[in-house]
Structure formats: C-alpha cells, structure tokens
C-alpha positions in Angstrom: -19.3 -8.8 15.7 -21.7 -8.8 18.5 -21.6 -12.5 18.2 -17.7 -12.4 19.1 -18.0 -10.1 21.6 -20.5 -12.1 23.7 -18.2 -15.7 23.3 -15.1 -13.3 25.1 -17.0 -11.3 27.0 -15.3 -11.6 30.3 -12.6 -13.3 29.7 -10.6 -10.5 28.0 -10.7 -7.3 26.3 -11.9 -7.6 22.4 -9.1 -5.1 21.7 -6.7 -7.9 22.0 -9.0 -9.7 19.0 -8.5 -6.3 17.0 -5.2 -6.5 17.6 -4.7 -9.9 16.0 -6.6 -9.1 13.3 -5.0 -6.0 12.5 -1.8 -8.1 12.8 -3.1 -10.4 10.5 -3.4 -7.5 7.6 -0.3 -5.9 8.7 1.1 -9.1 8.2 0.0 -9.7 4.3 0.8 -6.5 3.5 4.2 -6.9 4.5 4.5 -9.8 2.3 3.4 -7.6 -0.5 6.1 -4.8 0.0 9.0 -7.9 0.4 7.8 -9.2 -2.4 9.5 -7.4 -5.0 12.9 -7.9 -3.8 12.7 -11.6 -4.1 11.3 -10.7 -8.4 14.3 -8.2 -9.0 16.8 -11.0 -10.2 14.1 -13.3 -12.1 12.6 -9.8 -13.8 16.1 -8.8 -14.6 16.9 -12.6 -16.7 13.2 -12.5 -17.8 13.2 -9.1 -19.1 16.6 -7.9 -19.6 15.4 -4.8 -17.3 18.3 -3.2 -15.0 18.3 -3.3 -11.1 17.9 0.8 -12.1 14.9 0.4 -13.9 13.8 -2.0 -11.5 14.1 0.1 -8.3 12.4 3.1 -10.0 9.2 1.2 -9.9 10.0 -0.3 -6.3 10.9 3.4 -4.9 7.2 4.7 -6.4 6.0 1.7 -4.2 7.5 3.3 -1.7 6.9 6.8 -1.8 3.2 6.2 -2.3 3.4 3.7 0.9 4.2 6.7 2.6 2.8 9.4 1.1 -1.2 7.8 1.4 -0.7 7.7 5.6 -2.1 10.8 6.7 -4.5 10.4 3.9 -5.3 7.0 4.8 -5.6 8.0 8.6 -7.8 10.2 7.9 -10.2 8.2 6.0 -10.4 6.2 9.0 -11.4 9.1 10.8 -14.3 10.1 8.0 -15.6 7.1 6.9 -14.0 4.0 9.2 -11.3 1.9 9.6 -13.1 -1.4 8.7 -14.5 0.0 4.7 -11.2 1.6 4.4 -8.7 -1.6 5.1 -11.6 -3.5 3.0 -11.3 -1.4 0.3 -7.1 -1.3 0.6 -6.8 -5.1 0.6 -8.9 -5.7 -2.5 -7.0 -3.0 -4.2 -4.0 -4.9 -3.3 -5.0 -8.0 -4.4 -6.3 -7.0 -7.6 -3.2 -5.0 -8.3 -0.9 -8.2 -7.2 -3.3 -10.4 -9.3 -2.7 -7.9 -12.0 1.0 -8.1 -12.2 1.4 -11.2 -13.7 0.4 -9.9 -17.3 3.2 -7.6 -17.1 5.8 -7.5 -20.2 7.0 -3.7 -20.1 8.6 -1.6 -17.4 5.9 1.3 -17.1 3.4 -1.7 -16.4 5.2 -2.7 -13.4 5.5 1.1 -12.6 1.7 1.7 -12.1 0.8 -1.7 -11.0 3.2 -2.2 -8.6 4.6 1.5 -8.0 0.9 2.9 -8.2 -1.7 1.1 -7.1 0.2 -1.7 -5.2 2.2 1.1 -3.4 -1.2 3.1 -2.7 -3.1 0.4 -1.6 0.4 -1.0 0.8 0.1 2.9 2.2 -3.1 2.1 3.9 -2.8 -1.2 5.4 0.7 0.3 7.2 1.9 1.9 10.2 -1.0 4.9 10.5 -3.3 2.0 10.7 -1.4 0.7 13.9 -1.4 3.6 15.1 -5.2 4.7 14.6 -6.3 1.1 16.4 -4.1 1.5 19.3 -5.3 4.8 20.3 -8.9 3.8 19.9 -8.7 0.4 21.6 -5.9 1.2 24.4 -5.3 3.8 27.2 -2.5 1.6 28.6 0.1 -0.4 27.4 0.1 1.5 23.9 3.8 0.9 23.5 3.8 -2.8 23.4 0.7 -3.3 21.7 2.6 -0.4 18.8 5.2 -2.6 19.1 3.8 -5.9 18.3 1.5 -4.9 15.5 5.4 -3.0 14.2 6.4 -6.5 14.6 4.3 -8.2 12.2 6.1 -6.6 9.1 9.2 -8.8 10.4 6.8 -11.7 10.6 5.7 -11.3 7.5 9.2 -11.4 5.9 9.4 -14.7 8.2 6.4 -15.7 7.1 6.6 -14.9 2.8 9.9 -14.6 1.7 12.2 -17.9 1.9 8.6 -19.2 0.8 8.2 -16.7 -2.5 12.2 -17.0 -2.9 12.1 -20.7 -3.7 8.6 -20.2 -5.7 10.8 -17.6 -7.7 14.1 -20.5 -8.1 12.3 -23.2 -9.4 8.5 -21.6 -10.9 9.7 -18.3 -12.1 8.4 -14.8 -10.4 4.7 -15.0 -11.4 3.7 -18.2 -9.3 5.0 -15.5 -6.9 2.7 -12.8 -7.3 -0.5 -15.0 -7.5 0.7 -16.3 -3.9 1.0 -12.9 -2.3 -2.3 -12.1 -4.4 -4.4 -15.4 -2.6 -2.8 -14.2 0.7 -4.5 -10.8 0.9 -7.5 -11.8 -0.4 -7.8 -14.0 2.3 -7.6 -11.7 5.0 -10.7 -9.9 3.3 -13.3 -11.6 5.1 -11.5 -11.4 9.0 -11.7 -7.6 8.5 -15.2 -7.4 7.4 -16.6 -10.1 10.6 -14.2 -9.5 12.9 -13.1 -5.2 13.2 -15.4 -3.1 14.8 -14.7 1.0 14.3 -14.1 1.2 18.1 -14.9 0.1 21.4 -17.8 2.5 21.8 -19.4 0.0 19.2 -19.1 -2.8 21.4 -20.1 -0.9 24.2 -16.7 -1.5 25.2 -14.3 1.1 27.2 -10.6 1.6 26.3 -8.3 -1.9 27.7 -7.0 0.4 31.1 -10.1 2.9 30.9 -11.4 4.0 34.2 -15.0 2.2 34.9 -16.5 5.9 35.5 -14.8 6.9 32.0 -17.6 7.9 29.8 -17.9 5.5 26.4 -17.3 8.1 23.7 -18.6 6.8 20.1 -16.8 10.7 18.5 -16.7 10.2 14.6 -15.8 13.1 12.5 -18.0 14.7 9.9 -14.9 16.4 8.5 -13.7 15.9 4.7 -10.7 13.7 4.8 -8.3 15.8 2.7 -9.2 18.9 5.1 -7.8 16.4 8.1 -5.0 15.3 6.5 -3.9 18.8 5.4 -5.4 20.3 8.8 -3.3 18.6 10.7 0.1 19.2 8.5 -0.5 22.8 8.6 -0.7 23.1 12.5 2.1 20.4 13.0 4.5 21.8 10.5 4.9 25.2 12.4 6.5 23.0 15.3 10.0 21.9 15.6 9.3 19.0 16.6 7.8 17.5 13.6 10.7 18.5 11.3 12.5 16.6 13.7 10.6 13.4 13.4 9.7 13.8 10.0 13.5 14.0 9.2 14.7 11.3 12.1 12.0 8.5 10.3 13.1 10.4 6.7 16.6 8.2 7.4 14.8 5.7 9.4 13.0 4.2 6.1 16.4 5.0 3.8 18.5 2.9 6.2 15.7 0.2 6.3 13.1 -0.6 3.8 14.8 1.5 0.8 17.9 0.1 1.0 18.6 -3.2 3.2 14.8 -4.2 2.4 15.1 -3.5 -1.5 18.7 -4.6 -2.2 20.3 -7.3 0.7 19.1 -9.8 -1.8 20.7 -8.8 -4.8 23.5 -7.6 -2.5 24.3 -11.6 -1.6 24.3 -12.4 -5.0 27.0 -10.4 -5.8 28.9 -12.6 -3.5 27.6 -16.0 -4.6 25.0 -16.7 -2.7 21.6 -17.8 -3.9 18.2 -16.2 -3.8 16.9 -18.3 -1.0 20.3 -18.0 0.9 19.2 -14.2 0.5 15.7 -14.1 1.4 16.4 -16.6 4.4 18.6 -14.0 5.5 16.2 -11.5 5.9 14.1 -13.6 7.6 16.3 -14.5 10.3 16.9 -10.6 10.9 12.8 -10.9 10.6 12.8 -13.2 13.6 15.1 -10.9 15.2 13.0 -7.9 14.6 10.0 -9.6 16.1 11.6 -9.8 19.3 13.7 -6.3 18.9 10.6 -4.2 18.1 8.3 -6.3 20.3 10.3 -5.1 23.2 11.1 -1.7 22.3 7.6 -1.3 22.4 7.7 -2.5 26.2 10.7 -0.1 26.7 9.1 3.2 25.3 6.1 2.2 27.5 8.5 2.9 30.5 11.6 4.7 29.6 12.4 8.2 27.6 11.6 7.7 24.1 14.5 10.3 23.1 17.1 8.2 24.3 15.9 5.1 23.2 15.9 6.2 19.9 19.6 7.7 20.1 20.4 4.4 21.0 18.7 2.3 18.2 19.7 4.7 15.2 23.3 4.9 17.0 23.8 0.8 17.2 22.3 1.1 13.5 24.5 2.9 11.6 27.5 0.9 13.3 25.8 -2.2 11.8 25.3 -0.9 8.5 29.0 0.1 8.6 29.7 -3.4 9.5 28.1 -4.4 6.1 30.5 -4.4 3.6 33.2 -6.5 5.7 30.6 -9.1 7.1 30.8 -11.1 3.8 34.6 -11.6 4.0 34.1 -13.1 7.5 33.5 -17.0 7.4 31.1 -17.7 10.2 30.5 -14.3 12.3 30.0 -12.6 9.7 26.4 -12.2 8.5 24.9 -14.1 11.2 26.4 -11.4 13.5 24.4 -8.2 11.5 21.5 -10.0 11.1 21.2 -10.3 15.2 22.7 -7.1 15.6 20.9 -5.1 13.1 17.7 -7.6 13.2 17.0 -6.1 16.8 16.9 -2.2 15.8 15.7 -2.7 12.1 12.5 -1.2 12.8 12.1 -0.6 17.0 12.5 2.9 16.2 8.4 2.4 15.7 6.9 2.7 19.2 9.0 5.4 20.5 8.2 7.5 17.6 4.8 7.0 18.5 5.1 7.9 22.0 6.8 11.0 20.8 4.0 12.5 18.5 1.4 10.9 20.7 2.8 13.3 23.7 3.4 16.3 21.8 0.2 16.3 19.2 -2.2 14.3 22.0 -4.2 11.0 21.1 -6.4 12.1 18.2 -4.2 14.4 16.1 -1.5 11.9 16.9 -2.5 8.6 14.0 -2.8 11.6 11.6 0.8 13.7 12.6 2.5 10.3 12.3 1.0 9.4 9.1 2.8 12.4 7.8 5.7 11.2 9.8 5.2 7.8 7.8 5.0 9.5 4.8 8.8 10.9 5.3 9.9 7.6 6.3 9.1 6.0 3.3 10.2 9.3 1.1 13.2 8.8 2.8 13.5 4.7 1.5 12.0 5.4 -1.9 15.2 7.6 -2.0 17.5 4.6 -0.9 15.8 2.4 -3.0 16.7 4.5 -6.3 19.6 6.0 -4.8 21.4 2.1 -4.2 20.5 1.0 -7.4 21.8 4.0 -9.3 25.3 3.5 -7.3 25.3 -0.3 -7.6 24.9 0.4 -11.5 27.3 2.4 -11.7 30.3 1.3 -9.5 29.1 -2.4 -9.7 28.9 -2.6 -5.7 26.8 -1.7 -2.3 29.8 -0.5 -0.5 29.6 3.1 -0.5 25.6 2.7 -0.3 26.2 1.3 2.6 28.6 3.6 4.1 26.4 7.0 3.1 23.1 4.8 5.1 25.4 4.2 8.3 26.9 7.8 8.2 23.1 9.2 8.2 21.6 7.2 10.7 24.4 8.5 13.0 23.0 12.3 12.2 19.7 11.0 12.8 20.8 9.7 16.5 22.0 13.0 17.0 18.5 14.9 16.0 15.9 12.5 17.9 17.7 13.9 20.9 15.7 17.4 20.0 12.3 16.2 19.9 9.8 17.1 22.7 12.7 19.2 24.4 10.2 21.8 25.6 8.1 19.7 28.6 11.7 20.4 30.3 10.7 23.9 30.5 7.0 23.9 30.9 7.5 21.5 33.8 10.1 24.3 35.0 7.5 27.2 34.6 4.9 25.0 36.4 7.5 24.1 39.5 
C-alpha cells in the first residue's frame, strides 16, 4: 500500500482511495441484502414456501445485520479493519455460494438468516462510520453520506440485473452472481485498505500540519468494547432516543419497502423486473438524497434535519397504497419523493452520536444504534409478511410504517438537547 501511496502522493489525500474502496464493499454487500427480495416470488413457485416463511429467514438476516455492529466495530478496533472486512466478505461469499444447494426452509434460515446476515453486519454502516473518523477531521458528513449512498448504488447496480437473471434462469444463477461479486472485492481490501493514516504516515484529510500522527490501537477484548460502551451509553437519554428514532428508521426502510415493494407490485400486475427497476430508480434517487444530506448535516442542525426527513417519510409511505391507482404520477412520484429520504437519515445520525459520545466511542455507540435499526426492520420484515398473509394486502402495513415514522420525527427533536444548557451555564 506503500506502493499506492507514493503514485498519489501529492495529488490528494489517500483517504479519498479508502473511501472508494470502502464504497466498493459497501456496495456488494448491498447487493447481497437486495438480493433476497428479487428470490421471494421464484422460492415461493419453486418451493411452495409462503411470503411468511420466507420473511422469517429474511428478518434473521436482518436482525443479525444489526445486531453484529457494535461487535463488528469493535473488532476493528482490536484486531483491524482490513482482516476484519477480509474475513466478512469471504464469509459472505461462501454463505451466498452456499445457498444454491438449498431445498428446505431452515437451510435458507442459517445460510442466509445466519451467516449471510452475520457476515452483511460487518461490511455495513459501523464500518462507514469507523473509516470516516479515522481518515477525516473535516467534511465527515458528506464523506458518511456518500459511503450511505452506495447501498442505493448497489440496488442500482444488482437488482434489475439479478431480477431478470431470476425471470428467465431461475433464482440460483442469482445467488452465484452476488456470490462472484463479493468475492471480487476480496483482493481491493487486502492491497488497497490501510488500518489508518498513521500507517501511511498520513494525518487526518483537514488535520492541522502541527497535529501529532497518532497510530492508538486498542489492546482491549472486543466483546468488553462492545459491551463497554452499551453500558455507559445506555444510562443516557440520548441513546434511547436514537436507538428508537433508527429502530423505525430500518422498519420504514429496509424491513418493509426493501423486503416487500417487490412482491407488493405484483399484487398489482406488474412484473418482477418492473419491481426491482423500481427500486432502483428510488436507488438513483437515494444516491443523490443521502449524498446531500450528508453535505447538509455537515452545516446545519442535525435535529431538525431529521424531523424533516422522517416527517416527509411517513407522508410518502401514506401515499403508498393510492399511488398504484394513479396512471402516470403515481409511482414515479414516491419513488422521487421517498427515493430522496429513504436512507439520508444516515449522516445526521452520525453527527448526533459523534457530538454526544466524541470520535472514538462514536463507530461503536452507532453500531448499537445500527443494531436497533435493523431490529426495528427485521420487525417489518416479519411483521408485513404476517399481515400480507393474512389480509392478502400491504395496505395497513403501510399505514402502521407512515404513522411511526411521524412519532419518530417527533423524538429526534430530543436528542442532544442538553449543549442548550451547558452552553447557557458556560455564557
């Protein structure tokens, strides 16, 4: 990596390189969580298996996303970011690989609930998080927001391409596709990721030039981080607040629109591919969206960005159920609309536990953060499925997701209200 570092050397900061690789695993691992919502409808004509049975194993996948951040974060922290992303991707792609000898339903439980979702977990948002505290002092918003970004590239990217690999070659062509993809990202992490700049002999991009180069690694057992740092954030307000804020974030997002706007469109006619190139255009959308929030959050009040997004969120998920009676403004008009916020809650959320926990504790307090995000989709997941079974339509899941993300524009108003009065008692 020294190598790489010599051939940029003064022509920009090799945090920008991290970046893009980081980016680039962000990227196939988003792939891997879209993919399967694309195999639901092919698993449930190959298999017989119901959209129920179907979303148990998809909501594991996503509690386990969650649930491995802080522990993931931590790792870093321990033993490195580079051997643990390594050791995630391969995971991954073995587990991927893996899943095209499936016949029964607990097999796609623990290889794609279990080790697919574990493995997802690490290569996620903590890991965002973790590189843009090491490698930045300033603009830590938009570089948050641009690695946020690359889940919606990935859905770009993957899933009108798996979608018609699924309509004409069956879901298993599928699986070895995503499988390929992360191996291939294998060998850019290994070259190309250094732990931090200290290793390049490298400050943070916006540093001071008298800043000392600190090269800090912890000696500390991951678990006792992970756990560490729940038990001094949980006696604060102000992570039950974002814990429960991102706990609706990921059951208005990932659990439900992520898992179930596919299958949702064919209950009104529309095709697989007509489906998946839905999402993508909201993907395209979200690029920008999140890209931008993360330029906002870098300059305005995080609290009120955040009212904002969860606010204009709910109204779109409200907007749902009608949009597919509406002829040409219909969907086109919530997948701009709700393309924009789906995930731009990312880099304010950031900003918030970054300010309130500092820079180091920060990747680990938003891991657990993470982990109630995706709790709160694995809960959507199974939750829409269960309703769709039983009343044979997304309606009222789509109603109960809009009604919470309202509450949850009302609570990220909370967070971080305290500087008001420590900046008083300073004055």
């Amino acid at each position: 990596m020294n190598w790489a570092a010599r051939v940029i050397g003064g022509r920009f900061h090799y945090g920008w390189l991290a970046v893009a690789v980081v980016f680039l695993v962000l990227l196939a691992a988003a792939g891997t969580r879209a993919t399967p919502s694309v195999m639901m409808v092919p698993l449930e004509h190959d298999f017989g298996w119901s959209r129920a049975t179907i979303s148990l194993a998809i909501s594991v996948n996503i509690a386990l996303y969650g649930l491995m951040g802080p522990f993931a974060a931590a790792a870093m922290q321990r033993f490195g970011v580079r051997p643990t992303i390594l050791t995630a991707l391969g995971t991954m792609a073995a587990g991927v690989g893996l899943s095209s000898l499936m016949a029964h339903p607990w097999q796609m439980i623990l290889v794609w609930g279990v080790m697919v979702g574990g493995a997802t977990g690490v290569a996620a948002l903590t890991l965002s998080a973790t590189v843009v505290n090491r490698w930045f002092t300033t603009h830590r918003g938009l570089v948050m927001g641009i690695l946020t970004a690359s889940s919606a590239t990935g859905q770009l990217v993957f899933l009108p391409l798996l979608a018609a690999i699924a309509q004409h070659h069956g879901w298993r062509p599928v699986v070895w596709t995503v499988a390929i993809a992360a191996a291939v990202v294998l060998p850019l992490v290994a070259f190309l990721l250094p732990e931090r700049p200290a290793d390049m002999a490298l400050r943070p991009f916006g540093e001071p030039a008298d800043a000392p180069i600190r090269s800090d690694v912890s000696n500390r057992n991951p678990l006792a981080i992970a756990f560490g740092t729940l038990a001094m954030a949980s006696k604060t307000r102000d992570f039950w607040l974002l814990f429960f804020s991102f706990f609706i974030c990921g059951a208005s997002t990932n659990g439900y629109v992520g898992t179930h706007l596919i299958a949702m469109c064919g209950d009104y006619g529309m095709t697989e591919v007509q489906g998946a190139s839905l999402l993508a255009a909201m993907g395209i959308f979200d690029l920008f969206g999140t890209t931008l929030s993360g330029w906002l959050s870098d300059r305005f009040n995080a609290r009120v960005l955040l009212f904002w997004y969860y606010g204009l969120r709910g109204l779109s998920l409200m907007y749902l159920p009608h949009a597919f009676g509406i002829d040409f403004f219909g969907l086109p008009l919530f997948a701009v609309f709700y393309g924009l916020d789906w995930i731009a809650t990312v880099p304010p959320t950031v900003r918030l536990a970054t300010d309130v926990y500092g820079k180091e504790s920060a990747p680990v307090v938003f891991g657990w953060v993470v982990a109630g995000h995706q709790l709160g989709a694995a809960f959507a997941a199974l939750g829409a499925g269960m309703l769709r079974a039983s009343l044979g339509t997304y309606t009222v899941a789509s109603m109960i997701s809009g009604g919470l993300c309202i509450v949850a524009s009302i609570i990220v108003l909370r967070i971080n209200r305290a500087e008001r009065s420590v900046a008083a008692q300073a004055v």
